[in-house]
C-alpha positions in Angstrom: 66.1 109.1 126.7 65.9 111.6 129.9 63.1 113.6 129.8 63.6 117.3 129.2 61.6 118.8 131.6 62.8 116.5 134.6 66.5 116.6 135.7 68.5 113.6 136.1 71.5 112.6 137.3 74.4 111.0 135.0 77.6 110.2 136.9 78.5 112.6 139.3 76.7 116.0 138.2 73.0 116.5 138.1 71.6 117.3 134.9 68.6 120.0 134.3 67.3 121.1 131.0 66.7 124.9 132.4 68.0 127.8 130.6 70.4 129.9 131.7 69.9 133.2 133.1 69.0 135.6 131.1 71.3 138.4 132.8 73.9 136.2 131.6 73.6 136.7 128.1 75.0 139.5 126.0 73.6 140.2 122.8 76.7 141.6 119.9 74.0 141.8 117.3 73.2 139.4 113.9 74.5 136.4 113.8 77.1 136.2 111.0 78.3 133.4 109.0 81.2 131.8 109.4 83.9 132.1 107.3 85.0 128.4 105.3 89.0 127.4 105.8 90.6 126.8 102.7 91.3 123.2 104.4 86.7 123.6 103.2 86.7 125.9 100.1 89.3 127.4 98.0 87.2 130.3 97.1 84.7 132.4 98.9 81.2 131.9 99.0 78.5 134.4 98.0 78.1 136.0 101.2 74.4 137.6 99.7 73.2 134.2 98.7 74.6 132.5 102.0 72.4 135.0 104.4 69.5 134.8 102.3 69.6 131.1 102.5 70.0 131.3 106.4 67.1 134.0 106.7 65.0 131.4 104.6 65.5 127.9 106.4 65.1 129.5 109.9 62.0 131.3 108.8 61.2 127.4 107.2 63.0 125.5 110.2 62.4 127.6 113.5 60.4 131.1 113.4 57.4 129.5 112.5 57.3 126.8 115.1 58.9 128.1 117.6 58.4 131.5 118.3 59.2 133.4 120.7 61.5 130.3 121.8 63.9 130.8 118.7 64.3 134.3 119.5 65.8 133.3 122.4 68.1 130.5 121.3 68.9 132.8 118.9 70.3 135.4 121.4 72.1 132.1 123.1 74.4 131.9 120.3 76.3 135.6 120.8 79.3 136.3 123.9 78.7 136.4 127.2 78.6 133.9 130.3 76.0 131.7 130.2 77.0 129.9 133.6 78.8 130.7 136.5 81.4 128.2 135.9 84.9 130.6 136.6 86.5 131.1 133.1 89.8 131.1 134.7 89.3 127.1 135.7 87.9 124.3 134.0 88.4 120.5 134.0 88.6 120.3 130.0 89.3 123.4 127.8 87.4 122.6 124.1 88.8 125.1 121.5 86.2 124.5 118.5 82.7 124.9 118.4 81.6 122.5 115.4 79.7 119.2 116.0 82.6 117.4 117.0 83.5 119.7 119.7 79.9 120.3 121.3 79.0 116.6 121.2 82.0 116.2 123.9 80.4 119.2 125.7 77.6 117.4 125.8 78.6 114.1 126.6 81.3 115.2 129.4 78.3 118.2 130.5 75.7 115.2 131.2 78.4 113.4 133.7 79.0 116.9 135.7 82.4 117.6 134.1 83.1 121.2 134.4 84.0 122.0 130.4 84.5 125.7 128.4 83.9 125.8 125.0 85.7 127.9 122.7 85.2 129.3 119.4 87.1 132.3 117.5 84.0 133.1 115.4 81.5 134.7 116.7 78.9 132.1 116.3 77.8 128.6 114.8 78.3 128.6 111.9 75.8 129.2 108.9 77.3 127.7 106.0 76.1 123.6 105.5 79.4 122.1 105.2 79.0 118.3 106.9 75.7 117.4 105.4 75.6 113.6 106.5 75.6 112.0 110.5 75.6 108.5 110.6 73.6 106.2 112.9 76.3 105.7 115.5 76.2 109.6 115.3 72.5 109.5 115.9 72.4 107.1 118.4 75.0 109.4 120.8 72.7 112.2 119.8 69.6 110.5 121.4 71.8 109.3 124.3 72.3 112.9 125.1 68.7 114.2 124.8 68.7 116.0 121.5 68.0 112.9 119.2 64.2 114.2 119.4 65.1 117.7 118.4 67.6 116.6 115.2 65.1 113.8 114.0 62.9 116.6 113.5 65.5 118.8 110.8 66.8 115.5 108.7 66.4 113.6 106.0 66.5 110.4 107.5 67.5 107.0 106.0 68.9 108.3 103.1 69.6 106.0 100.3 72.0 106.0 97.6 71.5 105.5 93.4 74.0 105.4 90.8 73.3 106.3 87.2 75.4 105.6 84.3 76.5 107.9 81.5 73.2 106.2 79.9 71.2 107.4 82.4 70.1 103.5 84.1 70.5 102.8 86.7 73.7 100.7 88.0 72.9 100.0 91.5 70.3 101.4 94.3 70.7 101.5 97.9 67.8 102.1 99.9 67.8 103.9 103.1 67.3 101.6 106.0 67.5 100.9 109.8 70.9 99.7 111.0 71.6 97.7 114.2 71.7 100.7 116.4 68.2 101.5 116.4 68.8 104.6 113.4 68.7 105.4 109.6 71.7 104.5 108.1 72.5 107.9 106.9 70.4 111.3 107.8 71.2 114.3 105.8 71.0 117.4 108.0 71.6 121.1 107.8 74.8 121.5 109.9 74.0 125.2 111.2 70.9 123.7 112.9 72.8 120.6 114.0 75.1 123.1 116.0 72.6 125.0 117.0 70.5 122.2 118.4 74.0 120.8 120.5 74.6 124.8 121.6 71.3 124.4 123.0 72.1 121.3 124.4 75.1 122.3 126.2 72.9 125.2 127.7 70.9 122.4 130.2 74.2 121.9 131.5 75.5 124.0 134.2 78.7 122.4 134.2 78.9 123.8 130.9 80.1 126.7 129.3 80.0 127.6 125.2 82.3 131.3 124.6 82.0 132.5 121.1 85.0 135.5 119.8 87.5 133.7 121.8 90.7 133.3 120.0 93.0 130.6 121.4 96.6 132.1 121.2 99.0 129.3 123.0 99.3 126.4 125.5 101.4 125.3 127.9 101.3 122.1 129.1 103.1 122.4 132.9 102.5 118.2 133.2 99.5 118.7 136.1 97.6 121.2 134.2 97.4 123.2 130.3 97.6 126.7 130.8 95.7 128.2 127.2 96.4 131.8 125.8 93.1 133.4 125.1 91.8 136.5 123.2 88.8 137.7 124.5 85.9 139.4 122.2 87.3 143.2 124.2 91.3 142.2 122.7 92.1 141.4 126.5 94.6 138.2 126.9 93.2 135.5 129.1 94.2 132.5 130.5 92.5 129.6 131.5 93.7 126.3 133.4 92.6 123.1 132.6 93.0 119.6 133.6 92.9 118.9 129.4 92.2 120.4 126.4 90.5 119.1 123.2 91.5 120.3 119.8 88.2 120.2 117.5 89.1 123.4 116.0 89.1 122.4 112.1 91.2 121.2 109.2 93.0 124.2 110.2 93.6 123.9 113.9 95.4 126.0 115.9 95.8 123.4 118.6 97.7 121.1 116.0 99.9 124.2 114.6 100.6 124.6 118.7 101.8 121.1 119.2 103.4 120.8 116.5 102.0 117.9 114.9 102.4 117.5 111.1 99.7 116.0 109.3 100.3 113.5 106.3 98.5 112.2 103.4 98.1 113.7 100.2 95.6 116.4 99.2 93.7 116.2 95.7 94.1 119.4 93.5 90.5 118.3 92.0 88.3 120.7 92.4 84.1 120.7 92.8 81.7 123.4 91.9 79.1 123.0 95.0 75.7 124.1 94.6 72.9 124.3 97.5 69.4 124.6 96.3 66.5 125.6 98.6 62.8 124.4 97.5 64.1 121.6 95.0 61.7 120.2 92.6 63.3 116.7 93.7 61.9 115.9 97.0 63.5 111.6 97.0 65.4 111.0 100.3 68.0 109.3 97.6 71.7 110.5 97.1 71.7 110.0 93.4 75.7 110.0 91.5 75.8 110.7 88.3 79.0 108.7 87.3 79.5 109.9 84.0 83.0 109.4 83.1 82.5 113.1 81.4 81.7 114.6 84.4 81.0 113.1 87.4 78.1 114.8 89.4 76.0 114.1 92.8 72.8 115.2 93.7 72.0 115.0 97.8 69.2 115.3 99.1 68.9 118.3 102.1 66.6 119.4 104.5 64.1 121.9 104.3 63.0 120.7 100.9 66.8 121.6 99.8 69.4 119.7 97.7 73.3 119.8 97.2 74.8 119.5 93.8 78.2 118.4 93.5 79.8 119.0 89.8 83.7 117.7 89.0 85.7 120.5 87.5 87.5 119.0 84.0 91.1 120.1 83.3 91.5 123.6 82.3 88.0 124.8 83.9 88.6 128.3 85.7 87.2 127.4 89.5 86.2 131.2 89.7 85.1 131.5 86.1 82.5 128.0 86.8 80.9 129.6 89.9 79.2 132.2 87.6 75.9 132.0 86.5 76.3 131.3 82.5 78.8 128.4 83.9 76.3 127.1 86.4 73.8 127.5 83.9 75.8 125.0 81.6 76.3 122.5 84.5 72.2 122.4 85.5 71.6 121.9 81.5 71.0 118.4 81.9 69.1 118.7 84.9 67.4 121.6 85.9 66.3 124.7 84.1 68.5 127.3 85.7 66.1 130.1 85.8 63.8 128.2 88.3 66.8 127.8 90.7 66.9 129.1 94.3 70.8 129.3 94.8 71.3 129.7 98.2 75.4 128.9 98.1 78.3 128.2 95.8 81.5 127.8 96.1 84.6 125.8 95.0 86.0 122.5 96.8 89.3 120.3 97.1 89.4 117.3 99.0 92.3 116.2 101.4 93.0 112.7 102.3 95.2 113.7 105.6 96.3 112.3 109.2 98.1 113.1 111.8 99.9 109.9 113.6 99.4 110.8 116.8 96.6 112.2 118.2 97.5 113.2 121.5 100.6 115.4 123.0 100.6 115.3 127.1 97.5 116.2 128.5 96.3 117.7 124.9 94.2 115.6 122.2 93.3 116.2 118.8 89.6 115.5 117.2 87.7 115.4 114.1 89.1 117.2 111.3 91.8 118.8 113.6 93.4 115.0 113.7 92.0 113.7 109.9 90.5 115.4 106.5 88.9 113.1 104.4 87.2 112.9 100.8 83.2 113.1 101.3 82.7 110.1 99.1 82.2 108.1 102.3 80.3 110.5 104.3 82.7 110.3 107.0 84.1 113.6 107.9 81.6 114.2 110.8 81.2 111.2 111.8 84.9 110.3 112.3 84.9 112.8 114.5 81.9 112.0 116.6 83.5 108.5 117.1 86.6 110.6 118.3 84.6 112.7 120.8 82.8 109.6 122.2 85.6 107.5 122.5 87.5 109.9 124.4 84.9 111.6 126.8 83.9 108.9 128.8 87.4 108.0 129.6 87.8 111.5 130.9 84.9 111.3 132.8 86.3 107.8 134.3 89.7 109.4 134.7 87.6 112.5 136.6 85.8 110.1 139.4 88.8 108.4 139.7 87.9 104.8 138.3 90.2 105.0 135.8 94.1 106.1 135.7 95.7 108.8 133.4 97.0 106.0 131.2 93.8 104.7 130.3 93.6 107.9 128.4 96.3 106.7 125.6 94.1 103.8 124.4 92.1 107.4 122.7 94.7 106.9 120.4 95.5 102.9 120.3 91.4 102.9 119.3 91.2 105.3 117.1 93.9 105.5 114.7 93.8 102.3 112.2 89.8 102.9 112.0 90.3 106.2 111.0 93.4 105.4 108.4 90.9 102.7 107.0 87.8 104.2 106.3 90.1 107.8 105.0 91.0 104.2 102.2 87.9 103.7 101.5 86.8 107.0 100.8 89.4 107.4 98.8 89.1 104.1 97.0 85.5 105.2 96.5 86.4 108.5 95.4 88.8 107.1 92.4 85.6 104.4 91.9 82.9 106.8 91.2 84.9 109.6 89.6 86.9 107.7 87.1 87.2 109.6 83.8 88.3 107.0 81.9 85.6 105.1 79.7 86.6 101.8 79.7 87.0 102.0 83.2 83.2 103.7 83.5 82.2 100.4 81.6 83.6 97.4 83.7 83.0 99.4 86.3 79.2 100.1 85.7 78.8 96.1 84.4 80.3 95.0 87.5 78.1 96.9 90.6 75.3 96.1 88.6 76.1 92.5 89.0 77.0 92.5 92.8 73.8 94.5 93.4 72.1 91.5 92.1 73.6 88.4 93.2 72.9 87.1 96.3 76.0 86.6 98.5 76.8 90.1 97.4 74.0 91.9 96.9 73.9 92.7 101.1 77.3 94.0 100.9 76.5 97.1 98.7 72.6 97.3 99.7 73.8 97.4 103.3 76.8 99.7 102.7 78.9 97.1 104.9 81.7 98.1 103.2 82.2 101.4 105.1 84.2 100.1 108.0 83.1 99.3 111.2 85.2 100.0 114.6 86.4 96.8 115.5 88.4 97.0 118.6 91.4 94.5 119.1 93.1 96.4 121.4 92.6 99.2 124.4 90.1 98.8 126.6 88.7 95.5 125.8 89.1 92.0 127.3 89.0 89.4 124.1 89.3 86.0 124.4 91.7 85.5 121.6 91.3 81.5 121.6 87.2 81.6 121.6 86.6 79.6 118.2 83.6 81.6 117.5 82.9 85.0 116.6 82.0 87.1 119.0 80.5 91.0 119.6 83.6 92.0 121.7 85.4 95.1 120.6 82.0 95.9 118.3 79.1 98.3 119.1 76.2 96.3 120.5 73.4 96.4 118.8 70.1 98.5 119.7 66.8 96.2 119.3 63.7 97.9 120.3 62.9 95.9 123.7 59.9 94.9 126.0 60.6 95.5 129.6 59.4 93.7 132.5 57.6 96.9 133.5 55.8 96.3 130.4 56.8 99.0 128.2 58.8 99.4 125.1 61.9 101.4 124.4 65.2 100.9 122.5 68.0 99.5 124.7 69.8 102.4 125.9 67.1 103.8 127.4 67.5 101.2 129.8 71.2 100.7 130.0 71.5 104.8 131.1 74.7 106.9 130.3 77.2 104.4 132.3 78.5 100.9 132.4 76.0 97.8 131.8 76.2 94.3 131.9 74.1 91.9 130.3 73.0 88.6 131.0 71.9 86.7 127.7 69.3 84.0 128.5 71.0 83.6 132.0 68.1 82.9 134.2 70.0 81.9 137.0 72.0 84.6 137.3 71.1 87.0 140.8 72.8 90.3 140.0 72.2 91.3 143.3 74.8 89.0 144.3 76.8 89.2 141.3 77.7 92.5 141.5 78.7 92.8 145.0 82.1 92.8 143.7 83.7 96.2 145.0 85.2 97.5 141.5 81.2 96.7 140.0 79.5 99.4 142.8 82.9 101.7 141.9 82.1 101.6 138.0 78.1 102.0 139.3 77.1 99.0 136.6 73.7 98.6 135.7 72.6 94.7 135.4 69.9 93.8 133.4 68.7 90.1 131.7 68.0 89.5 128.0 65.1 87.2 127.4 65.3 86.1 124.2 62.5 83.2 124.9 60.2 82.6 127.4 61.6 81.3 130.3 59.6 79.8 133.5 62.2 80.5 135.5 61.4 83.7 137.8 64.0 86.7 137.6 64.3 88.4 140.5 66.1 91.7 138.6 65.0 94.2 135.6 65.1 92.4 132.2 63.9 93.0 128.8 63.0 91.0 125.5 64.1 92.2 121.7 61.2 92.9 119.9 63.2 92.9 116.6 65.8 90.8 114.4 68.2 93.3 116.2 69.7 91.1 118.3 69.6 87.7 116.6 73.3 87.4 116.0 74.4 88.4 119.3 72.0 86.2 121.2 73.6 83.1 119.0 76.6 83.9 119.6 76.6 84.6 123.0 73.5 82.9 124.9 74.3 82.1 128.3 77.4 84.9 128.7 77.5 88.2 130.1 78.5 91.0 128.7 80.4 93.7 129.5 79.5 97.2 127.9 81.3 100.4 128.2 79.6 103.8 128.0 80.2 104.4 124.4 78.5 101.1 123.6 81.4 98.6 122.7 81.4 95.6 124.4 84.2 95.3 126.5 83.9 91.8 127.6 81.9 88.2 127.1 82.3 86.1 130.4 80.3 83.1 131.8 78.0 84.6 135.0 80.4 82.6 137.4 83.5 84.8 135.9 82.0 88.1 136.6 84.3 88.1 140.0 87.7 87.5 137.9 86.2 90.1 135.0 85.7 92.9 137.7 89.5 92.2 138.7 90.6 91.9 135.1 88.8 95.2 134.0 89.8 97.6 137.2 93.5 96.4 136.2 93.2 97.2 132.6 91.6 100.9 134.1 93.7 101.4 136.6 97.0 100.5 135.3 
């Protein structure tokens, strides 16, 4: 992880973690919440209980800790320029200020891509609507300096328990470490998250974040997007860019723009949601209550918080259940109402929608501005994190000329089916848990209660493997479709915790930086000062380093490392004595003998270049 005092360099711009200046800011006053779409929350939320909530977890979160610091942050999230990039100019235009769009800020800001960030509202927002990020999520998060800073506001490694109408308990899933170094889930408190990434993008002076600016139209001229803007004065602006990133919401303006239609269905279910500050229930567990009568989940939040979830029942008044002798009936079988510290309720559907192409010239769509999904899988956020890392470092290779334009449609060819597959699976998980039928509750109950036990299945539910993984089998990857093994190509590589040869310890990316890598499993004879004199290898500025998996009396003449952990087990089995190829957001690209490394480099700059 680069430090945060020192600057560093990451592609072609030089990253500092200074703050802006402070003539550039302009403080507009409190910071007020942001108003939920209806593609969120049917009905309003109670804008009293809302600001109390956010007075109490920044007192709880940042005013004690940080001081004097938070005030200033704090005045960070208002209008005004907070670089001297022109606003007339940029190389990517990102209308949306939520997690998906300032993790590409971040991302493209650490590689020295000039970027704008817009966002109609007037700030981050102050309503928890995400309330899960992955470990894929995570693991971008620490790549871009702020892991540190969110690890510190989460619930990490959150597990999962489901109770019967009985009240046993039908299967547990504890929270764990996954493969990339992280907990599997984290629960977090999205204003923070936002805030935390808002800070992020303020290192950056390639970067700039614009809040009260309304995007109003596009035009894509083929060699540049010319965007429509309404400033925070009511003054049209426009702004050039080389591209422009839709991550503004379920309701995106971008979309509406194109004209891209989104299908699916939506689910006229609706949920009560309840957030609770200074629960009585401090367990890092998820816990569902799948009672076929009404199905309810308890989440556990930061800040000593917790989110309760209650299933409206056919012919229940969504306005009438948010009151307090209605909420007081729902809490009857677990809380006494009185002692409650309602910070937020409010009144949910859940959409199961796509759009079928993702992109439209030199515009794309991201997270929930290209796919709504149910929240049974915890995916919303991080579908579009995957989105913003897939994408970005394309750009970036499209920026320093590496790459062509056309490289930039395998954003969609690699996104698409994962996306479709895991909005199936939340759905399938949805119908699952929150069947109202008895007999159904019954089998149903019976039967995770015996997969959770049995041995060849008991991983599959304990480890959550069947959320779906990105497996790529097309776009930017070189398989080898006749290799009779399996193989890690196409996958995320795994992130052991790893001994250098300078003698310390660190997870892998610390090591492999922000770029391309190659890695030499147990290749001790490989000299990758000679294998990478290959042009197209210097071009893509590839870092080489040698996994040890054993001791090996053979002297290395470059940088290598040794797992420390299982981590790596499978991949060095399956690929001991290869090379592989990884790409910036962590997939391998390519497993080649050392002496193929030559015909990979010529392989790879085709597929880039093309």
């Amino acid at each position: 992880m680069p430090s945060r005092r020192a600057g560093h360099r990451a592609g072609t711009g030089r990253v500092g973690f200074s703050r802006a200046p402070q003539h550039s800011r302009q403080t507009i006053g409190p910071l007020r919440p942001r108003q939920l779409s209806s593609d969120h929350c049917r009905f309003g939320q109670r804008e009293r209980e809302t600001r109390r909530w956010a007075r109490e977890v920044r007192r709880q979160s940042h005013v004690r800790r940080l001081g004097r610091e938070r005030s200033q942050s704090l005045r960070f999230l208002t209008l005004g320029d907070h670089h001297s990039v022109p606003f007339d100019a940029t190389q990517v235009l990102i209308v949306g200020a939520g997690p998906t769009g300032l993790i590409a800020a971040n991302i493209l800001g650490l590689a020295g891509v000039r970027a704008i960030v817009i966002e109609r509202n007037t700030s981050t927002s102050e309503i928890p609507k995400g309330i899960y990020i992955d470990d894929e999520f995570f693991r971008t998060l620490d790549m871009v300096g702020l892991g540190d800073e969110v690890s510190r506001h989460c619930v990490s490694a959150a597990g999962v328990t489901y109770f019967s109408r009985f009240g046993f308990c039908v299967t547990r899933v504890k929270g764990f470490v996954t493969q990339n170094g992280y907990g599997n889930r984290s629960a977090i408190w999205q204003p923070e998250l936002e805030g935390i990434m808002v800070r992020g993008a303020a290192r950056l002076t390639s970067v700039t974040v614009r809040f009260g600016q309304t995007l109003l139209d596009l035009d894509d001229q083929g060699s540049v997007v010319v965007a429509g803007i309404l400033g925070d004065k009511g003054v049209r602006q426009e702004i050039r860019a080389d591209y422009v990133l839709g991550c503004d919401g379920g309701q995106s303006t971008v979309r509406k723009l194109l004209g891209i239609r989104m299908v699916g269905q939506s689910y006229q279910q609706p949920w009560v949601v309840v957030d609770l500050l200074n629960d009585i229930d401090p367990s890092p567990f998820s816990k569902y209550f799948v009672d076929p009568r009404r199905p309810t989940d308890s989440i556990p939040a930061p800040f000593h918080g917790r989110r309760f979830e209650f299933m409206l029942l056919p012919g229940e008044d969504p306005e009438v259940m948010l009151k307090d002798r209605s909420l007081r009936r729902l809490f009857a079988p677990f809380r006494e109402f009185d002692s409650l510290k309602i910070c937020r309720r409010a009144v949910y559907t859940f959409h199961a929608l796509f759009v079928r192409t993702m992109r439209k010239g030199r515009v794309f769509l991201l997270g929930d501005a290209a796919h709504l999904m149910p929240p049974f899988g915890a995916s919303g956020m991080n579908s579009g994190h995957r989105d913003a890392s897939n994408l970005c470092w394309k750009l970036v290779a499209v920026f320093q000329g590496v790459a062509s334009r056309a490289t930039l449609e395998t954003y969609e060819t690699e996104r698409l089916d994962h996306t479709q597959a895991t909005i199936n699976i939340s759905v399938l998980l949805g119908r699952i848990v929150n069947t109202r039928s008895v007999v159904l509750a019954f089998f149903r109950d019976l039967l995770f209660w015996f997969l959770s036990r049995v041995p060849p299945t008991r991983g599959y539910i304990t480890e959550m493997r069947y959320i779906p993984r990105v497996l790529l089998r097309k776009g930017l990857v070189v398989s080898d479709r006749s290799r009779p093994t399996p193989t890690w190509v196409g996958r995320m590589i795994p992130q052991p915790e790893v001994l250098a040869s300078s003698g310390s310890t660190a997870l892998l990316d610390n090591h492999l930086g922000h770029g391309f890598g190659l890695l030499a499993v147990d290749c001790p004879a490989l000299d990758f000062t000679v294998a990478l004199r290959h042009n197209f290898w210097k071009v893509l500025g590839v870092k080489g380093i040698h996994v040890v998996s054993a001791r090996t009396d053979r002297p290395l003449r470059d940088a290598w490392v040794t797992p420390v952990d299982a981590r790596f087990r499978e991949l060095v089995r399956q690929h001991r004595g290869e090379v592989l190829l990884i790409r910036p957001d962590r997939y391998v690209a390519a497993a080649v003998g050392p002496h193929e490394l030559g015909s990979l480099a010529e392989e790879f700059e085709r597929l880039l270049r093309s």
